[in-house]
C-alpha positions in Angstrom: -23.7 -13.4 -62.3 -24.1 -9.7 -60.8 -27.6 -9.7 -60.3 -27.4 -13.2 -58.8 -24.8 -12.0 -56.3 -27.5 -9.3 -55.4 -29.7 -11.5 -53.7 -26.8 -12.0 -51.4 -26.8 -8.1 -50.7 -30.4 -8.8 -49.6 -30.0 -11.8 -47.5 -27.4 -10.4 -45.5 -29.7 -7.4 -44.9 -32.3 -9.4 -44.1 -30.3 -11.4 -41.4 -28.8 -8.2 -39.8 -32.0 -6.5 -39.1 -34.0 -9.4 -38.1 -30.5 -9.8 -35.3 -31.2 -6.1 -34.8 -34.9 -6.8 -33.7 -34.0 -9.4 -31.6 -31.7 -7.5 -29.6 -33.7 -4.6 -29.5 -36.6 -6.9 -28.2 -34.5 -8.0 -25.9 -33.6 -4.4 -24.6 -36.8 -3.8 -24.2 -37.5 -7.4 -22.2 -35.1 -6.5 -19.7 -35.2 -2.6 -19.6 -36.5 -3.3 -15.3 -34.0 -6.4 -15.0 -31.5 -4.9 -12.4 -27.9 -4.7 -13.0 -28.7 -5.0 -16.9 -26.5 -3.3 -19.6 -28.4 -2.4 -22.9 -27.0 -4.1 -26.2 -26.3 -2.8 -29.5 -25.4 -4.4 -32.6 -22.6 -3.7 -34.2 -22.6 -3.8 -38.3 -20.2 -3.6 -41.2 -20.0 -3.7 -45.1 -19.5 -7.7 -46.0 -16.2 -8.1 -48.3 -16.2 -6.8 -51.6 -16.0 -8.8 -55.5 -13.4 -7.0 -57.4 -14.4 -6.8 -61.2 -11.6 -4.5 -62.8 -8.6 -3.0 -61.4 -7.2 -1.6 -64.2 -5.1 1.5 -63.5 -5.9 4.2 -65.8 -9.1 4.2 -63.8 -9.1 6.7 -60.5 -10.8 3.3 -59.0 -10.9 -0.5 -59.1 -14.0 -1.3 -60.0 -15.7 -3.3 -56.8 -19.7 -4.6 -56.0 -20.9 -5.1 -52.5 -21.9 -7.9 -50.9 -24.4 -6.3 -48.3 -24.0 -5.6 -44.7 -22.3 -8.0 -42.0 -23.3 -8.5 -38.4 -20.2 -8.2 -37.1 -21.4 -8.7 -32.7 -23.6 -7.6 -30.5 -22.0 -5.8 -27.7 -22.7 -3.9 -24.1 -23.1 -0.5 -24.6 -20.8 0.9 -21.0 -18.4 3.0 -20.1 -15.5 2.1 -18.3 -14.6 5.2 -17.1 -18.0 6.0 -15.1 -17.9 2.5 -13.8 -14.8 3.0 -12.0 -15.7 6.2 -10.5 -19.1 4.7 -9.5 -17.3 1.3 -7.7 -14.9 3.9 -5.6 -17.2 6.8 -4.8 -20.1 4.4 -3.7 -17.5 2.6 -1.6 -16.5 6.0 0.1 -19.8 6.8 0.3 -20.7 3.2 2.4 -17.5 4.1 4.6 -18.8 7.2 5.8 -22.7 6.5 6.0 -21.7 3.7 8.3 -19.4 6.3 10.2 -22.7 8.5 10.9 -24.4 5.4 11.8 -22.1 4.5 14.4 -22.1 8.5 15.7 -25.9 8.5 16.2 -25.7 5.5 18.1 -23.3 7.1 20.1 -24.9 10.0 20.8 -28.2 8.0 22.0 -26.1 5.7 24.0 -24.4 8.8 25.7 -27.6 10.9 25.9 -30.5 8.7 27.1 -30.2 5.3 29.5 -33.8 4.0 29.6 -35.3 7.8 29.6 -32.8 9.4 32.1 -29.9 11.5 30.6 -26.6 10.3 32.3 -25.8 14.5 32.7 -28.9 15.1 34.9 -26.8 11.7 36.7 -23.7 13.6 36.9 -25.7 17.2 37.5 -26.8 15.5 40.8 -24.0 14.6 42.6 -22.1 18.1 41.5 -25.4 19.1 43.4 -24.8 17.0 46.2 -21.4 18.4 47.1 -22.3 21.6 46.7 -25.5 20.5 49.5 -22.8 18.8 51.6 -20.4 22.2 51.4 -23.5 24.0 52.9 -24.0 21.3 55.8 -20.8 18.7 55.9 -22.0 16.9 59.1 -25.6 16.8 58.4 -26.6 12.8 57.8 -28.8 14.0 55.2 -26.2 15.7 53.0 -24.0 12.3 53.4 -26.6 10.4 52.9 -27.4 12.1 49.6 -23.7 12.5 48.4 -23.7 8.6 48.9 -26.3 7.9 46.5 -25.6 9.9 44.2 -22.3 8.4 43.7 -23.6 5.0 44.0 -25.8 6.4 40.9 -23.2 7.9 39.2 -21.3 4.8 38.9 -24.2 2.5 38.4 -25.3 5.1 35.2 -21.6 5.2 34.1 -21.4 1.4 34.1 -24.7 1.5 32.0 -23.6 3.8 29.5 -20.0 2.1 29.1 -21.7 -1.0 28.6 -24.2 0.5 26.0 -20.9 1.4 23.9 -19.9 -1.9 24.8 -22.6 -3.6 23.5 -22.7 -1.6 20.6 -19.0 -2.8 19.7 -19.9 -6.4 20.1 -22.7 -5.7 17.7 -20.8 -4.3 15.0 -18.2 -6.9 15.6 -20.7 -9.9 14.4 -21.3 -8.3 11.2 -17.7 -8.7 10.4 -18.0 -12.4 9.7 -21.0 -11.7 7.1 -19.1 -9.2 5.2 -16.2 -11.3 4.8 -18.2 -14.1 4.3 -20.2 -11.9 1.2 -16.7 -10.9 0.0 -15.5 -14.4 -0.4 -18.9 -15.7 -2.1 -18.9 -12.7 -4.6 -15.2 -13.8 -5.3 -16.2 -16.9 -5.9 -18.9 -16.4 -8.5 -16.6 -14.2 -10.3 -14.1 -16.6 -11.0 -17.1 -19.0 -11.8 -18.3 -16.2 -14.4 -14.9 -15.6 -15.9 -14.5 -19.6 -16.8 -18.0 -19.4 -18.5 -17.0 -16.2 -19.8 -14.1 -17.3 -21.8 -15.4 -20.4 -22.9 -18.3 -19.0 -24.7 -16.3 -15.6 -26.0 -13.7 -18.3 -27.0 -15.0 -18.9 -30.2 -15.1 -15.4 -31.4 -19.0 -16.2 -32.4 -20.8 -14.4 -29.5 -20.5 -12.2 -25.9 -21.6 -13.5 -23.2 -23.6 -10.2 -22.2 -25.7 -11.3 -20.0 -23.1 -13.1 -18.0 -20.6 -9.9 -17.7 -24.1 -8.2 -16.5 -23.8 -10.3 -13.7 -20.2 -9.8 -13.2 -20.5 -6.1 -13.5 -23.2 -6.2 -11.1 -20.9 -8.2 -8.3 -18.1 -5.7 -9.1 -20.7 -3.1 -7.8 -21.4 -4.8 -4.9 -17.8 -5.7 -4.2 -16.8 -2.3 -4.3 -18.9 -0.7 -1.6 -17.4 -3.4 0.6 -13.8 -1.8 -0.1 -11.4 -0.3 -2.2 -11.2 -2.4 -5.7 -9.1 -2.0 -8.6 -9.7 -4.7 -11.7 -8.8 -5.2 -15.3 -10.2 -7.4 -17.9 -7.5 -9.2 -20.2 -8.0 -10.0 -23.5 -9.3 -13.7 -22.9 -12.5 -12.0 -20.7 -10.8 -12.6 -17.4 -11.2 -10.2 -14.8 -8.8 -10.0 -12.1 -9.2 -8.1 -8.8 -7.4 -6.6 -6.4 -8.7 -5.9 -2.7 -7.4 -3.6 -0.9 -4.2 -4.0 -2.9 -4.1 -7.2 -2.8 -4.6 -9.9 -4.9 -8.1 -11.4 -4.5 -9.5 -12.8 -8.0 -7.0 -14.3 -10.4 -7.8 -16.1 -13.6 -8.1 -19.4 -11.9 -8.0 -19.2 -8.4 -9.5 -16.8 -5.0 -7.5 -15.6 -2.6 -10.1 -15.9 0.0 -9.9 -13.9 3.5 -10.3 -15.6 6.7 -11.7 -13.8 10.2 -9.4 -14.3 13.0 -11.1 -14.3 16.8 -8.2 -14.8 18.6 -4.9 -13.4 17.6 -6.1 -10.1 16.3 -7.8 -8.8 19.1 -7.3 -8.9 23.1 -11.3 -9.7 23.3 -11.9 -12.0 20.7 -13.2 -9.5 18.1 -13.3 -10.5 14.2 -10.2 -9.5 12.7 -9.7 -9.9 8.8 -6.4 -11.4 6.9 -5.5 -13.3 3.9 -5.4 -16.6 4.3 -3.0 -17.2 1.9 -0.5 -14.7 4.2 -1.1 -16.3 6.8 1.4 -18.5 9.0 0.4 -22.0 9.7 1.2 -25.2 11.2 -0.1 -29.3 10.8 -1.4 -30.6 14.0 -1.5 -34.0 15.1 -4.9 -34.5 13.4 -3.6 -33.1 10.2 -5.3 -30.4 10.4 -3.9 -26.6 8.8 -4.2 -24.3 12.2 -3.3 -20.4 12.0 -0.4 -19.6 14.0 0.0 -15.8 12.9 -1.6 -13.5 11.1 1.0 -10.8 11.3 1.9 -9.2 8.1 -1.4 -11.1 6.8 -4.1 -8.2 7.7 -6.5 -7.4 5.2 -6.4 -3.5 6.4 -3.7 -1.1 8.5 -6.1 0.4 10.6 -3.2 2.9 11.6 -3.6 4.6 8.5 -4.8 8.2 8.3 -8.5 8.6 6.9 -8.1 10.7 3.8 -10.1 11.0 0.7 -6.9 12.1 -1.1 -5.2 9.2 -0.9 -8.7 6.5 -0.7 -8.1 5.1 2.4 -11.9 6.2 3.0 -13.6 3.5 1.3 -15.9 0.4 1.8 -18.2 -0.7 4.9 -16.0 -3.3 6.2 -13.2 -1.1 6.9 -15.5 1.5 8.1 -17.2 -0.9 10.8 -13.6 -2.1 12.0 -12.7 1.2 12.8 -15.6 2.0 14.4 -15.6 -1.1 16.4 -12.1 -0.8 17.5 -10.5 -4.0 18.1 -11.0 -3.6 22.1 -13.1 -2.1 24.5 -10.9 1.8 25.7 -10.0 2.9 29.0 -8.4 5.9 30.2 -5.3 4.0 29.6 -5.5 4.6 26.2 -5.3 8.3 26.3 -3.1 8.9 29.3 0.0 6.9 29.0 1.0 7.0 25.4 0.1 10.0 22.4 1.4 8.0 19.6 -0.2 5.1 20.8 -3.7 7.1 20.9 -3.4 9.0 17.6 -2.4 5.5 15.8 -4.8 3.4 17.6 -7.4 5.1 19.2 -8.3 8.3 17.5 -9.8 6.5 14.6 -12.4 4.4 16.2 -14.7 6.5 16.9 -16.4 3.8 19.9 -12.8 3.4 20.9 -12.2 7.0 21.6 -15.4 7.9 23.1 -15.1 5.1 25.2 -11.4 6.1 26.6 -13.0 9.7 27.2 -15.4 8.4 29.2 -13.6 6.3 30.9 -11.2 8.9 31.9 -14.0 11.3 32.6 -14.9 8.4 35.4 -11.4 8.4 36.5 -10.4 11.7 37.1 -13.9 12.0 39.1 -13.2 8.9 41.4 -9.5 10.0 42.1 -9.9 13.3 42.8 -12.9 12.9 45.5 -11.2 9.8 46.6 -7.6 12.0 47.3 -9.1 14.7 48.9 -10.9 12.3 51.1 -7.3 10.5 51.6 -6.2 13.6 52.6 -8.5 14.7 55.2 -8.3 11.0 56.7 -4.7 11.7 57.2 -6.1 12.9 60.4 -7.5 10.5 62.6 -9.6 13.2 64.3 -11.7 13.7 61.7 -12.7 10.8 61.8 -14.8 8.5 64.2 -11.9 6.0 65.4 -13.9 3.6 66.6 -15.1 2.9 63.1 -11.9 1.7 61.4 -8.7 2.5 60.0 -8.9 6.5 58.4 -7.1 4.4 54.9 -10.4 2.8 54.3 -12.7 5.7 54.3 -12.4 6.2 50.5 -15.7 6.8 48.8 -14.9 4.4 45.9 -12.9 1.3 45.6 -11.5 -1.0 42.7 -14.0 -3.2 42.4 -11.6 -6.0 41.4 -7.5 -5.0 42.2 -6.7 -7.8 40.8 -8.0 -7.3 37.7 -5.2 -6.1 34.8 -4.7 -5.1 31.2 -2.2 -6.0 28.5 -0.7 -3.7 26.9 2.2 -2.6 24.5 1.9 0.8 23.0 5.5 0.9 22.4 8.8 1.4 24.1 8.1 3.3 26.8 5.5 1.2 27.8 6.3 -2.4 26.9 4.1 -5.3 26.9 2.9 -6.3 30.3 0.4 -5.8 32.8 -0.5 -2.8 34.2 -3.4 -2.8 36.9 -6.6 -1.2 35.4 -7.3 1.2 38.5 -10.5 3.4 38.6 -11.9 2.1 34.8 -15.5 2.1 34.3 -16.0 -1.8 35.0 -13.7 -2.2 38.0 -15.2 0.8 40.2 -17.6 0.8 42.7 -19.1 2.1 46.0 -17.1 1.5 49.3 -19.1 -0.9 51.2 -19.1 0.5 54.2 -20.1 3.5 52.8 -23.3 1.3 51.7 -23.4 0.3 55.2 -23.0 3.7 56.7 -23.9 6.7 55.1 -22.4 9.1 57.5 -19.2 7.1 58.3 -16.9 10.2 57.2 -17.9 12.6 59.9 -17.0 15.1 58.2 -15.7 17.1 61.6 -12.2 18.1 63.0 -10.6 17.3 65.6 -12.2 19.8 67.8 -15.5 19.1 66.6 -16.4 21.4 64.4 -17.0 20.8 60.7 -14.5 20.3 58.1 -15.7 22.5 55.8 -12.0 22.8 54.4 -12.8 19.7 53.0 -15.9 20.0 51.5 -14.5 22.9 49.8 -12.0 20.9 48.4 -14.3 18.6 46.6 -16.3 21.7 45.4 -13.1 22.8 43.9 -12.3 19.9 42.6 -15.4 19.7 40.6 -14.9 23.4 39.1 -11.4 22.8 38.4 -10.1 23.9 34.3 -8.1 21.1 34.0 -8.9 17.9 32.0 -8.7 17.7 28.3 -11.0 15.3 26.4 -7.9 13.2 24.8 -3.9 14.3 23.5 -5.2 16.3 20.6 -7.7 18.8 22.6 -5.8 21.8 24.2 -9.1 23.2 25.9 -9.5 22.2 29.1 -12.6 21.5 31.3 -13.9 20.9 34.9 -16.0 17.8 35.9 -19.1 20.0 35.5 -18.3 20.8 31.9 -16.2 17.7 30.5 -19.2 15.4 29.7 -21.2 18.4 27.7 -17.5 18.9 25.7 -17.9 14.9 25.2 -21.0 15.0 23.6 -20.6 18.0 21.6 -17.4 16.8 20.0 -19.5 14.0 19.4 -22.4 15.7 18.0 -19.5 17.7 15.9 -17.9 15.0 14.0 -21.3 13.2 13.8 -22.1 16.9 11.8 -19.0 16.4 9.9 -19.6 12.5 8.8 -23.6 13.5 7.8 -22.1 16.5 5.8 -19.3 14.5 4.2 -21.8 11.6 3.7 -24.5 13.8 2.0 -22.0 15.1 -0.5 -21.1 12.0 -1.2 -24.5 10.9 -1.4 -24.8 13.1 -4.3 -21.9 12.3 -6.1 -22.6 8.6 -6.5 -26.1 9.7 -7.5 -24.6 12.3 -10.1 -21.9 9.4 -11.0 -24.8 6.5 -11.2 -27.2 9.1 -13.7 -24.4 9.6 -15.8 -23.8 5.4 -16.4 -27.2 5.2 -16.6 -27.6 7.2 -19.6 -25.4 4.7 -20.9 -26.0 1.3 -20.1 -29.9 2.0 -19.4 -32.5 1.1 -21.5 -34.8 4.1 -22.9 -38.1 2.7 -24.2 -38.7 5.6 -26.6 -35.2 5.1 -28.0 -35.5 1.3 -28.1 -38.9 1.6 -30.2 -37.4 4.2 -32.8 -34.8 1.3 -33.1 -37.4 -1.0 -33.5 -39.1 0.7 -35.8 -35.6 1.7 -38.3 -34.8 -2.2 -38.2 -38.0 -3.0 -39.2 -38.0 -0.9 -42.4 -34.6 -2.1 -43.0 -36.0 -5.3 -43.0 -38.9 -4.6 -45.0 -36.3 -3.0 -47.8 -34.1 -5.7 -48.2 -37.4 -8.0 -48.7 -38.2 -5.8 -51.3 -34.9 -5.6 -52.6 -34.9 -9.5 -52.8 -38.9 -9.3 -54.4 -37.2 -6.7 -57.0 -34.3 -8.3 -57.9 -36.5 -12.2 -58.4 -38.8 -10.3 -60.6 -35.4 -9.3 -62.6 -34.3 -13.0 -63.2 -37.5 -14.1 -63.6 -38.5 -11.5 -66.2 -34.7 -12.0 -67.8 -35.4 -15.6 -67.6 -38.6 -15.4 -69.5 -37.4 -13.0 -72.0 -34.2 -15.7 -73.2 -36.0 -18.6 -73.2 -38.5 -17.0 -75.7 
């Protein structure tokens, strides 16, 4: 009966390696399939027939039954797939960071091959002309121009950043629109999951390959944190909050219109969401507060991962509205909350405020030395009006409510970017401010003014900046801070860069496929195989030859 039960010991050795060759073909099928884990069977000792158990032996007697495939599972580690999902999501946060910084810097450098400095260079050059000559037509017709130019280049590179919002702002919808899909098919892959794994008979490898390979994806998006219970299910958080459940996807919905003052994208959970019936029956969003997907307020620090994915990186880039100098002057909380982490946002409030300060100042001196009316040509109109610049459109207002000293409400937007231009009568009339006192002679007192006014220490780029600068030098501090935090980003982003590669090597190790390992597999399971064959020839030619020998 012993030597009968031996061809068992074969068989099973037989059927282990021959599973053994098939995964390790398939390995080997797959080793370039992207997102694939390598498999490895797992084996056992089958039970065992107990013959004696007698105790005045040190053992029961016992005679194997062979080997047992017991599964074949994914050879991963959990640990380096975690670290790879969150430091390839930090790693998308900043390289879209840089990203946003180059553009930038191109958009504050270069307008169609003209640098917007040599813009601002020229009238700082034309008041110093005018200084030397105030009544010559020449000098006022030059000092027009220029600022005609200096607006019209301003307006052009504030639209450029613009622009460059708006184009960040309709990738939103995409990203949320990838989140939700990968979501989906998650959930879809965890049913299939479990009903295959349900049986206890097989994994479903190749299907948590995919699932592994959407966590991946999922995480550069954001910040991710999963678990896998003991059915198969994996269920996701997103941002800390509950995305993928074992049945169901909390999906996230883009809001145009009550998240943003200009209609950008502005992410929530629908679920969070407060909504109303209409009279159509249909569900419509009537707040999103408390829903957001992401605080934007937050400070960006790696120590506590608020530094990670792409979609939070390009919303606070974008901003959710286009800056003034508004946004620097009136409120510091407001600005180091709101503004000071958008880095379009911030640039464009610096800007803007650049354009301000310039406008005002040339514009009060002016005011100033029109108080007069004999410095002027009275027959040309009222001394008020002879203001080089002019809101473009007074009517024109902001809402804002940056807290309780300033309340929600309108406030007039004054000398922004996109409400200033030329006085037209200055467009008219080059030399319409004389320029001369009342005796005749020239006003240099004023043209000195403006040169002052121009050399002035006394603008800071935004709240945080204690070094002050003069019109001359307050655009070069612009673009160096710029160019300085565009430094920092690249530096931060190349480390990072190297971590997720360092990270990535060490999973790959694991989970990859090695040809030359694969084929020494190959080549151990098929002499396993080819033993238990002979085993089974050796042990036939037993009962065959015992066989023979009792029937003679």
């Amino acid at each position: 009966m012993a030597l009968m039960a031996n061809l068992y010991v074969g068989a099973s050795g037989l059927t282990t390696s021959q599973n053994a060759l098939n995964t390790t073909a398939h390995n080997l099928s797959n080793m370039d399939t992207v997102g694939f884990t390598r498999q490895q069977v797992s084996q056992g000792t089958s039970f065992y027939n107990t013959l004696d158990t007698r105790t005045d032996r040190i053992s029961w007697t016992q005679i194997g039954n062979g080997v047992n495939y017991n599964n074949c599972k994914q050879v991963r580690s959990v640990f380096l797939d975690k670290a790879y999902r969150l430091e390839s999501g930090r790693y998308e946060f900043y390289d879209i960071s840089t990203k946003a910084l180059e553009e930038i810097e191109d958009q504050l450098q270069e307008m169609n091959g003209y640098e917007f400095a040599q813009t601002l260079n020229n009238l700082w050059v034309a008041v110093q002309e005018l200084d030397k000559d105030p009544c010559s037509a020449v000098t006022q017709s030059a000092l027009v121009t220029r600022a005609n130019e200096f607006i019209a280049r301003a307006q052009s590179v504030y639209d450029g950043l613009v622009a460059y919002q708006d184009n960040l702002d309709s990738t939103v919808q995409t990203m949320v629109d990838d989140i939700n899909s990968i979501g989906d098919r998650i959930r879809e892959l965890n049913e299939d999951i479990v009903e295959i794994e349900s049986g206890k008979q097989e994994h479903a490898n190749d299907l948590r390959d995919e699932r592994n390979l959407l966590l991946d994806k999922l995480g550069a998006y954001g910040k991710i944190d999963y678990q896998e219970d003991i059915f198969g299910n994996v269920t996701i958080l997103f941002e800390g909050s509950s995305f993928v459940t074992s049945d169901h996807v909390n999906h996230i919905g883009v809001d145009v219109k009550l998240g943003s003052s200009v209609g950008y994208a502005t992410p929530y959970w629908e679920y969070a969401a407060q909504t109303e019936v209409d009279q159509n029956g249909n569900k419509v969003v009537t707040s999103i507060e408390g829903a957001y997907v992401y605080d934007l307020t937050q400070t960006i620090s790696t120590a506590i991962n608020t530094d990670i994915g792409k979609l939070k990186s390009v919303l606070l880039a974008r901003g959710d509205h286009n800056a003034t100098y508004h946004d620097i002057s009136e409120d510091t909380d407001y600005y180091n909350s709101s503004i000071a982490n958008s880095v379009i946002m911030n640039v464009e409030a610096e800007f803007d405020q650049m354009i301000y300060n310039i406008t005002t100042a040339i514009n009060d001196i002016m005011k100033s030395a029109g108080s007069n009316p004999a410095i002027l040509d009275p027959t040309k109109g009222d001394a008020s009006d002879f203001t080089l610049f002019v809101v473009a459109n007074p009517e024109d207002t902001l809402i804002y409510d940056i807290g309780e000293d300033y309340p929600a409400g309108t406030v007039t937007t004054g000398f922004t970017v996109a409400n200033t231009q030329l006085n037209p009568l200055f467009l008219k009339d080059p030399t319409l401010f004389t320029f001369r006192t009342i005796d005749g002679s020239e006003d240099n007192a004023t043209t000195t003014k403006l040169k002052a006014a121009f050399t002035a220490e006394k603008y800071t780029l935004n709240p945080n900046v204690a070094t002050k600068n003069s019109f001359v030098s307050y655009y070069n501090s612009l673009v160096s801070q710029v160019a300085n935090s565009g430094d920092v980003y690249n530096s931060i982003k190349s480390a990072q860069e190297q971590t997720v590669s360092s990270v990535e090597s060490a999973r790959e190790q694991i989970v990859g496929v090695s040809s030359d390992e694969e084929l020494e597999f190959m080549i151990m399971f098929q002499n396993a195989y080819n033993a238990s064959s002979r085993y089974i020839n050796v042990v036939s030619e037993m009962l065959e030859h015992l066989v023979t020998t009792l029937g003679s």
